[in-house]
C-alpha positions as CSV (number, residue, x, y, z in Angstrom):
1,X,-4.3,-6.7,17.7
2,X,-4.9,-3.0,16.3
3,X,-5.5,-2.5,12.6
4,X,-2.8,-1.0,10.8
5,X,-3.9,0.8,7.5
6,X,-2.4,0.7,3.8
7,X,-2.7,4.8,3.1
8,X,-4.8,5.8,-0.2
9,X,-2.7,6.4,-2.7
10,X,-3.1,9.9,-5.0
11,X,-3.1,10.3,-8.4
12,X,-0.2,12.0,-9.8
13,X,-2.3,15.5,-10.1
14,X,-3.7,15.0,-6.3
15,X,-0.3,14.3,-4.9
16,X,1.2,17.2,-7.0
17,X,-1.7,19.6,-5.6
18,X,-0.8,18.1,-2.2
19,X,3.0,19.2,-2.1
20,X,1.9,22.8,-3.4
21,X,-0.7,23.1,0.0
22,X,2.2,21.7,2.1
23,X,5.5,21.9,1.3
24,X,7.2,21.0,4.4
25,X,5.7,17.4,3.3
26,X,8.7,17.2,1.2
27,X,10.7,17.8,4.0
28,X,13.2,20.0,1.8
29,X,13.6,17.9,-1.3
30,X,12.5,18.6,-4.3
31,X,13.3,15.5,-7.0
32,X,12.0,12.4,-5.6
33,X,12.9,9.1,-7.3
34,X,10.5,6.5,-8.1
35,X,10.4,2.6,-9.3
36,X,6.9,1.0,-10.4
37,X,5.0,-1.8,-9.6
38,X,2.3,-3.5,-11.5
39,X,-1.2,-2.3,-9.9
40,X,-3.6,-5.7,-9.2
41,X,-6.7,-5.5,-9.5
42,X,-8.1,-7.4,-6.6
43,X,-8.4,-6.1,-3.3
44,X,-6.2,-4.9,0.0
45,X,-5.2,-7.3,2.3
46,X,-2.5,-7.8,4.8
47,X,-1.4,-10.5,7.5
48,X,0.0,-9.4,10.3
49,X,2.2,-11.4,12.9
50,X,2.9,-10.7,16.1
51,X,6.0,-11.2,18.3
52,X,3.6,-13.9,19.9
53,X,3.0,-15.6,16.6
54,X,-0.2,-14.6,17.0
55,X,-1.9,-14.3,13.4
56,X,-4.3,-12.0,11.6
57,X,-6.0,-11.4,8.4
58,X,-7.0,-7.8,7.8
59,X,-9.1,-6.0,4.6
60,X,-8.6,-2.7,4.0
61,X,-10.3,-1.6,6.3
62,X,-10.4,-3.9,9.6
63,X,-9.4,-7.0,11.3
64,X,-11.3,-9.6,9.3
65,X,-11.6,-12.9,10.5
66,X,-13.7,-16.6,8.5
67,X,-16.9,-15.4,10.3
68,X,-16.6,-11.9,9.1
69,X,-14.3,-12.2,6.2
70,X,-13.5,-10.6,2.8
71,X,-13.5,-12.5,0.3
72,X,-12.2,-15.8,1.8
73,X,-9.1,-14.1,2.4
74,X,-9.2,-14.5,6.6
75,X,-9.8,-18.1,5.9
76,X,-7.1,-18.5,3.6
77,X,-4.8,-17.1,6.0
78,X,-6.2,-19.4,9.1
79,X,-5.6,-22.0,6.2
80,X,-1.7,-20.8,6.2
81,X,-1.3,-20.1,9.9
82,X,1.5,-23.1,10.8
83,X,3.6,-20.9,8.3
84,X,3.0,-17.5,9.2
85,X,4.0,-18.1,12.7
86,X,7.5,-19.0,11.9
87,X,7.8,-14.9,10.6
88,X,7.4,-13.9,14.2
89,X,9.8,-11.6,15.7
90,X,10.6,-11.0,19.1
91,X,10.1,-6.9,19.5
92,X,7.7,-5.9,16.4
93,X,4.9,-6.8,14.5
94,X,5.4,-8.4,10.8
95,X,3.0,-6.8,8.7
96,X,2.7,-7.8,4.9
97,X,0.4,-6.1,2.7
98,X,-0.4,-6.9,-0.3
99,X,-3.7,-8.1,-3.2
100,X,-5.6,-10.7,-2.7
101,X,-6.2,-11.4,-6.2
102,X,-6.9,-14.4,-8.6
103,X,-10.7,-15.9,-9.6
104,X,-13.5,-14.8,-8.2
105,X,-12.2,-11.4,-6.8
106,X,-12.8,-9.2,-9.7
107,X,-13.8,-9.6,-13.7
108,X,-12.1,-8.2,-17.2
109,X,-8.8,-8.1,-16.1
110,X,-6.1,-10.9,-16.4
111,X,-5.6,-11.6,-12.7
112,X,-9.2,-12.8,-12.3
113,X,-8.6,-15.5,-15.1
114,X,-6.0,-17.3,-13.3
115,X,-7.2,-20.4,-12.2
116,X,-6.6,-19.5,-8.1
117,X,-7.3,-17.1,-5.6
118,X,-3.3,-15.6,-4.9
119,X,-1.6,-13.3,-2.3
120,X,0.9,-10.6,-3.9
121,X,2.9,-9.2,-2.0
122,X,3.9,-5.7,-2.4
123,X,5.0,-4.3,1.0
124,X,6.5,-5.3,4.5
125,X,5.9,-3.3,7.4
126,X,7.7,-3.3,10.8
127,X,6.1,-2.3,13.4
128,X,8.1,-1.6,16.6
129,X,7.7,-2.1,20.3
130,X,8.8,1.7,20.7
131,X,5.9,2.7,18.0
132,X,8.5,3.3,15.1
133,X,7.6,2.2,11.8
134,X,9.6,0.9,8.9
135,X,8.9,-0.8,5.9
136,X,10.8,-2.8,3.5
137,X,9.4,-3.0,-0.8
138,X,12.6,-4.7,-2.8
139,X,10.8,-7.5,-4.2
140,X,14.4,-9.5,-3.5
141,X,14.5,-8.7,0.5
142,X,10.8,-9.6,0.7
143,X,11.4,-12.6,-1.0
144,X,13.7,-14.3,1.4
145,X,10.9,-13.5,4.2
146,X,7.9,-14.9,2.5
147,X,8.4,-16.9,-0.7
148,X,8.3,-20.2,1.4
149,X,4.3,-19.9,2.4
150,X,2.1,-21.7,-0.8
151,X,0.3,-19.3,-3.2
152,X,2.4,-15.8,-1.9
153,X,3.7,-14.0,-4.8
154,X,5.9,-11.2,-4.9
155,X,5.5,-8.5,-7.1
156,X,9.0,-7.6,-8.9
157,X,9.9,-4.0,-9.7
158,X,8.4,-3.1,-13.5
159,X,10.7,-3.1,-15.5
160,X,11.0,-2.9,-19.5
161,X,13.5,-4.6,-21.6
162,X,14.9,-6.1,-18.3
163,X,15.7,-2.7,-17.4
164,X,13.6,-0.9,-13.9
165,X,11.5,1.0,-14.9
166,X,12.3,4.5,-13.1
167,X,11.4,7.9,-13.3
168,X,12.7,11.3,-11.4
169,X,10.1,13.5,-10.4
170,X,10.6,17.0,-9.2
171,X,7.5,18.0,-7.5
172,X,8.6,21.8,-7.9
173,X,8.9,21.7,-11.5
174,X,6.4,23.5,-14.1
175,X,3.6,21.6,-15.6
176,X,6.0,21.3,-19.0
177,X,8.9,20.5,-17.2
178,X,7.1,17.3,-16.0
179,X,5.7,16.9,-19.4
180,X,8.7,14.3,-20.4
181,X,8.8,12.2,-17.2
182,X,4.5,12.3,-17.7
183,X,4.8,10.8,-21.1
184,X,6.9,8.0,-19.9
185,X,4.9,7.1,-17.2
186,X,1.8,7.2,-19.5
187,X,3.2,5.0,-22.2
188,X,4.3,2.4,-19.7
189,X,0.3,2.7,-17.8
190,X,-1.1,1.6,-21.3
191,X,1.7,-1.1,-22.1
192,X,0.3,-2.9,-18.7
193,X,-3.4,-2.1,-19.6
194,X,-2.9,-3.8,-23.0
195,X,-1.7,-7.0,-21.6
196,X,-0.4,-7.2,-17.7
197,X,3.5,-8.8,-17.9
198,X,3.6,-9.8,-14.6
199,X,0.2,-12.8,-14.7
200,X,1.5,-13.1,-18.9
201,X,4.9,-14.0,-17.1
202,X,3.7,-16.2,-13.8
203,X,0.8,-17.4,-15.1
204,X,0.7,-17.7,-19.3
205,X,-2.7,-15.7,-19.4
206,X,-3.0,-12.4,-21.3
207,X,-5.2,-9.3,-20.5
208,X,-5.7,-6.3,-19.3
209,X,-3.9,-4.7,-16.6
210,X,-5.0,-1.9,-14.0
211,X,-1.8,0.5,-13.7
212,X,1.0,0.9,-12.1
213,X,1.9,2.1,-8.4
214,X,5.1,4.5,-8.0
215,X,6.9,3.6,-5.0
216,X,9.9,6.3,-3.7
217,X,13.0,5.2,-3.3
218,X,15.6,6.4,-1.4
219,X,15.6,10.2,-0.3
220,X,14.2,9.4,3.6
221,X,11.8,6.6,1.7
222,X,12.3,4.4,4.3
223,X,10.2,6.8,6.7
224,X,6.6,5.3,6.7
225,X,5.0,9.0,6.8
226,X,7.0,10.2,3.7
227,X,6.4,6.7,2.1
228,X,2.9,6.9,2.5
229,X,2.4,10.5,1.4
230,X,4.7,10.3,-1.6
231,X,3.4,7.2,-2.9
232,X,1.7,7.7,-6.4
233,X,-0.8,5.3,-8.9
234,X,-1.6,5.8,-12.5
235,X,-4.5,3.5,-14.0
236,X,-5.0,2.7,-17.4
237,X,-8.4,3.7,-19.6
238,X,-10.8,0.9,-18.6
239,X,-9.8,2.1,-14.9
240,X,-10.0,5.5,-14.6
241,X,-12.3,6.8,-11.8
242,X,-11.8,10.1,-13.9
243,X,-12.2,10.8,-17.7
244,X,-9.0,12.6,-17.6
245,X,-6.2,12.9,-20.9
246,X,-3.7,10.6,-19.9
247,X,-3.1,8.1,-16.4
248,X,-1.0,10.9,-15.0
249,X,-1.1,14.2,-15.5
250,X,0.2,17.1,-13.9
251,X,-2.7,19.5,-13.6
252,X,-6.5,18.2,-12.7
253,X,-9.1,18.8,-15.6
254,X,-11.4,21.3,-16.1
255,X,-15.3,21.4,-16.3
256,X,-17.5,23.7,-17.5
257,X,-20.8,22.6,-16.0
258,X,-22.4,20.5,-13.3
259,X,-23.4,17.8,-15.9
260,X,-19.3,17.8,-17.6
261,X,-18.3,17.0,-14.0
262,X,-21.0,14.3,-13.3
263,X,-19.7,13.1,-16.8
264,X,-16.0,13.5,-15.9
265,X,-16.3,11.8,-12.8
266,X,-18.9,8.7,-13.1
267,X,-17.1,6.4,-14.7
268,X,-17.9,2.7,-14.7
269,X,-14.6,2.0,-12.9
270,X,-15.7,3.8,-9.9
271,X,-19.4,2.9,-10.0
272,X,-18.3,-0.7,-10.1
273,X,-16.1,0.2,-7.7
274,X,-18.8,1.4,-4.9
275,X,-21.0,-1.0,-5.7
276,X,-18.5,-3.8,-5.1
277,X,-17.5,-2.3,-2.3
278,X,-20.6,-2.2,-0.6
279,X,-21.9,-5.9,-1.2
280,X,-18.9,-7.2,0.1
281,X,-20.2,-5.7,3.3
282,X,-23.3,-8.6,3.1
283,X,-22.5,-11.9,4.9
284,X,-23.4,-14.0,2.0
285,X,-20.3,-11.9,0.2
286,X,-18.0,-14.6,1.1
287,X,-19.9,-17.5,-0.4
288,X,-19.8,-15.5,-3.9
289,X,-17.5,-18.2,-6.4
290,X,-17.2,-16.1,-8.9
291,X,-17.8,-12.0,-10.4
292,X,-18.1,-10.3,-7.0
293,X,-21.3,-9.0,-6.4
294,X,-25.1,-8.5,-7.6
295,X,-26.7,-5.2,-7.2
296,X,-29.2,-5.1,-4.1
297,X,-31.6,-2.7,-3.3
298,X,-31.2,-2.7,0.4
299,X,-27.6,-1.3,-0.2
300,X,-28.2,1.5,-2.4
301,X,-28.3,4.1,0.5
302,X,-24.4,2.5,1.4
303,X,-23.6,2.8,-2.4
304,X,-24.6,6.1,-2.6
305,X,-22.9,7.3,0.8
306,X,-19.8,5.6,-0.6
307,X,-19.9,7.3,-4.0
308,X,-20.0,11.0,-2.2
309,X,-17.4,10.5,0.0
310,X,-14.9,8.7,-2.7
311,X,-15.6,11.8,-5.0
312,X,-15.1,14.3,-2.3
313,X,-11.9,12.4,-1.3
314,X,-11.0,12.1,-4.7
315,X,-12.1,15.0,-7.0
316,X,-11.5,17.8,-4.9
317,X,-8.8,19.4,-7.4
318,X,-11.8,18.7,-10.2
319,X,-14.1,21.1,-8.0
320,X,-11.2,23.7,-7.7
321,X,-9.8,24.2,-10.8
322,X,-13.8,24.2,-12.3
323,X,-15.0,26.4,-9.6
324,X,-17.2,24.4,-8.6
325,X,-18.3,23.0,-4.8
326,X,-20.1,19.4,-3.9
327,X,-22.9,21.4,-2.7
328,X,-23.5,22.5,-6.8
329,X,-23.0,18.9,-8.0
330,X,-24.3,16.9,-5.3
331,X,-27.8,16.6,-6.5
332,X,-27.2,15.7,-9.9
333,X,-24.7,13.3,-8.9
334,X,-26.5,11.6,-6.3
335,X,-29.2,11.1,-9.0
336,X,-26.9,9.3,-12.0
337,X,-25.0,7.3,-9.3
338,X,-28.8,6.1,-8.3
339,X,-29.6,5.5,-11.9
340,X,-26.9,3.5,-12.5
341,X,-27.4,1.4,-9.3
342,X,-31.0,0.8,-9.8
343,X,-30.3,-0.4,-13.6
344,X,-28.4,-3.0,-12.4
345,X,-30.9,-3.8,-10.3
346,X,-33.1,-4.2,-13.0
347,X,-30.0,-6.7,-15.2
348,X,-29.0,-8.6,-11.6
C-alpha cells in the first residue's frame, strides 16, 4: 500500500508569499473562502482502506505498523480492524486523516488531559483507481462514514456563538486591506488557546488550545492540489514556532541581526517540537505512558538535522525580508539549538 501524505500546512504570511511567487496557483481567483477547525495538538495519523479491505495505519510520514509504530497508534488501529474493513470501497482507497491525540501524546495542552488516547478526524480522502484524488472535510458527511468505529471523533467546523466561523480572504489584497479579516482570525486563535471548546465540550476539561486550521471551501476546493496548497494554520502564543505579532499576519517579520533571528525563531514550541520528533524515531518510543520523550544524547545529531531543515522550510520569508541567508545564521543557530538539547540532557 503506498503512503499517501497530509501536505504541510503554511502560515498565513508563507501562504501569502506563496501566491505572490506563483500566481497561476490561484488558478484565476482571487477571494478564497475559508471555515476553521480547532488545531490538536497530538500528532498526524491516517488509516487507510483499500478496496480489498486491506487496513493500514500511517504517521506522518510512513506506513507504520505495532512493530514499528508511532505512538501506539498502528496498534490501535489493528485493535479496530473488524471495523475499518466495512469502509472498503470497490474502485478507491478510503483514506482518513486525522490527530491521534489524548494522554500520553503530548503535555500543557487540554487534549493530553483527557483520560484516553482518541482519533479526530478532520479529513477524508478518495483515492481513485484512475489516480484522481478527492477529499471530503464537512464534519456532517464524515460523520455518517466513521462515527460508528469506538474512540473516532470528528472535528466540527469552529464556530462562535453557534455561528461558523468564516472568513474571506483575498490573497491579492494589500497588507491593510487584510488587516480586518487578520484581526478576526487572531482573536478567535487566542479564544482557543485560552481554553480549547471542542475537549471543554466532548470532554468537560479546560486548557489550552494549539490554533486553528483554515480549510477552503468551495471555489475548486474540492481539488486536492488547490486544497492542499490553499490550506492555512494560525497557532496561538504558547505555540508559535516564530515570535511573530499576532497568529496570522500578512507580512513575515523583520530582523535586524543574526542573534534577533536565532531569537525570533527558537522558540520552545519548535525545539520541543524537533526534539519530540526525533525520539519518537527510538523503538522504546512506543512503550512511553505518558509526556513523550526524554532528551538522548545519541539523537542530538537527528535533532539538530531536523531543526535546520524545519527552519529552512519554514523561515524562509524571515531570511528575505531581513536579508539575511541560512549560510549567515546557521552557525549560531546550530549552537543554541545544541544548547538547548544538551540542557535537557542535563534535567532528563
Amino acid at each position: 500500500m503506498n503512503f499517501f501524505p497530509w501536505p504541510e500546512i503554511s502560515n498565513f504570511h508563507n501562504l501569502r508569499k506563496y501566491l505572490k511567487q506563483y500566481p497561476e496557483s490561484l488558478d484565476g481567483y482571487s477571494k478564497i473562502r475559508y471555515l476553521a477547525k480547532v488545531k490538536l495538538d497530538g500528532t498526524n495519523a491516517a488509516v487507510i482502506i483499500s478496496p480489498k479491505a486491506e487496513v493500514f495505519a500511517q504517521s506522518r510520514s510512513k506506513i507504520i505498523h505495532p512493530s514499528d509504530d508511532n505512538m501506539g497508534f498502528a496498534k490501535w488501529v489493528e485493535s479496530q480492524e473488524k471495523y475499518w474493513k466495512k469502509l472498503s470501497f470497490d474502485d478507491k482507497d478510503l483514506i482518513i486523516f486525522g490527530e491521534w491525540a489524548g494522554i500520553g501524546i503530548q503535555k500543557n495542552v487540554a487534549i493530553s488531559q483527557i483520560s484516553k488516547k482518541i482519533f479526530a478526524v478532520f479529513c477524508i480522502v478518495f483515492r481513485h483507481a484512475d489516480g484522481k484524488i478527492t477529499l471530503e472535510t464537512d464534519p456532517d458527511l464524515i460523520k455518517e462514514i466513521v462515527s460508528f468505529i469506538p474512540d473516532v471523533y470528528v472535528l466540527p467546523w469552529f464556530s462562535q456563538k453557534d455561528e461558523k466561523f468564516n472568513v474571506t480572504i483575498d490573497w491579492n489584497a494589500s497588507a491593510e486591506k487584510l488587516q480586518l479579516e487578520l484581526d478576526r482570525i487572531n482573536a478567535a486563535v487566542l479564544e482557543v488557546e485560552d481554553c480549547d471548546p471542542w475537549v471543554r465540550d466532548n470532554f468537560k476539561v479546560e486548557g489550552i488550545g494549539e490554533g486553528l486550521v483554515f480549510y477552503p471551501i468551495g471555489t475548486d476546493a474540492e481539488s486536492w492540489d488547490k486544497f492542499s496548497i490553499w490550506l492555512f494554520k494560525a497557532k496561538g502564543e504558547k505555540h508559535k514556532t516564530v515570535k511573530q505579532s499576532a497568529p496570522a499576519q500578512a507580512n513575515a517579520e523583520v530582523v535586524n541581526s543574526v542573534k534577533e533571528y536565532a531569537d525570533l525563531v527558537l522558540t520552545e514550541a519548535r525545539l520541543e517540537q524537533g526534539a519530540s520528533e526525533v525520539w519518537k524515531t527510538l523503538a522504546v518510543a512506543g512503550q512511553m505512558p505518558e509526556n513523550m520523550y526524554l532528551a538522548d544524547s545519541r539523537l542530538i545529531g537527528k535533532f539538530l538535522k531536523w531543526i535546520e531543515a524545519d527552519l529552512k522550510k519554514e523561515t524562509k520569508a524571515e531570511l528575505d525580508v531581513s536579508s539575511l541567508t541560512w549560510d549567515k545564521v546557521n552557525k549560531l543557530v546550530m549552537s543554541q539549538a545544541r544548547e538547548w538539547y544538551l540542557n535537557k540532557i542535563k534535567v532528563s
